[in-house]
N, C-alpha and C positions, 0 to 999 in steps of 0.2 A: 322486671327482667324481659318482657315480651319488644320494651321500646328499645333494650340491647342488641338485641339479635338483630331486629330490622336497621338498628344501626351501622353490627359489624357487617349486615350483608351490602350496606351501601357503600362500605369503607372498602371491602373488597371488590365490590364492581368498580370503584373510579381509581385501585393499587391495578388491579385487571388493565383500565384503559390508559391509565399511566402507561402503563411498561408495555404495553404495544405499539402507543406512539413512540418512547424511548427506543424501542428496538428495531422502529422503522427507520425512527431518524438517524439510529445507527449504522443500519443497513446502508443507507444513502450514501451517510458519509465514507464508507470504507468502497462503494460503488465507484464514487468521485475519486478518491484516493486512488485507486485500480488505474483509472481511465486515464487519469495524472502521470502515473508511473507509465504506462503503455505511450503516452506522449510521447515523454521526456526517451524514454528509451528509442521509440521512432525517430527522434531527431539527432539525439547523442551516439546511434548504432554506424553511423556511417561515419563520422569524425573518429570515433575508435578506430574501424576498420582502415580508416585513411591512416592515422596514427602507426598503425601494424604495417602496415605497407612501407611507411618510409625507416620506422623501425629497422625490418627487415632488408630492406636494401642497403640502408648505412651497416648493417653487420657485415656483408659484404669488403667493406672498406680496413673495417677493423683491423688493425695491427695483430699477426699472431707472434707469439712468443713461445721460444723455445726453453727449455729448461735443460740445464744442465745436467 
């Protein structure tokens, strides 16, 4: 029994350094993910905003209609 215990405490210190590599690498990756999206939205925010604009101005043009 004495060679168990020393075993499960070894099985628990390397499930321990498992899941904090696991969790860093998680970490990271949802980091990069973040940094990705913060990009993408830096470059895609001003083609919206151009899009809205010309939006906007062809409404101006629009035909209204009257209802009987």
């Amino acid at each position: 029994m004495k060679g168990q215990g020393e075993r499960l405490d070894d099985i628990d210190g390397k499930l321990g350094q498992a899941f904090d590599t696991y969790a860093a690498q998680v970490a990271r990756a949802v980091d990069m993910l973040f940094g990705h999206v913060r990009e993408m939205q830096d470059h895609l925010n001003p083609a919206l905003d151009t899009m809205k604009e010309i939006v906007e101005q062809a409404e101006q043009f629009a035909p209204q209609q009257r209802r009987a």
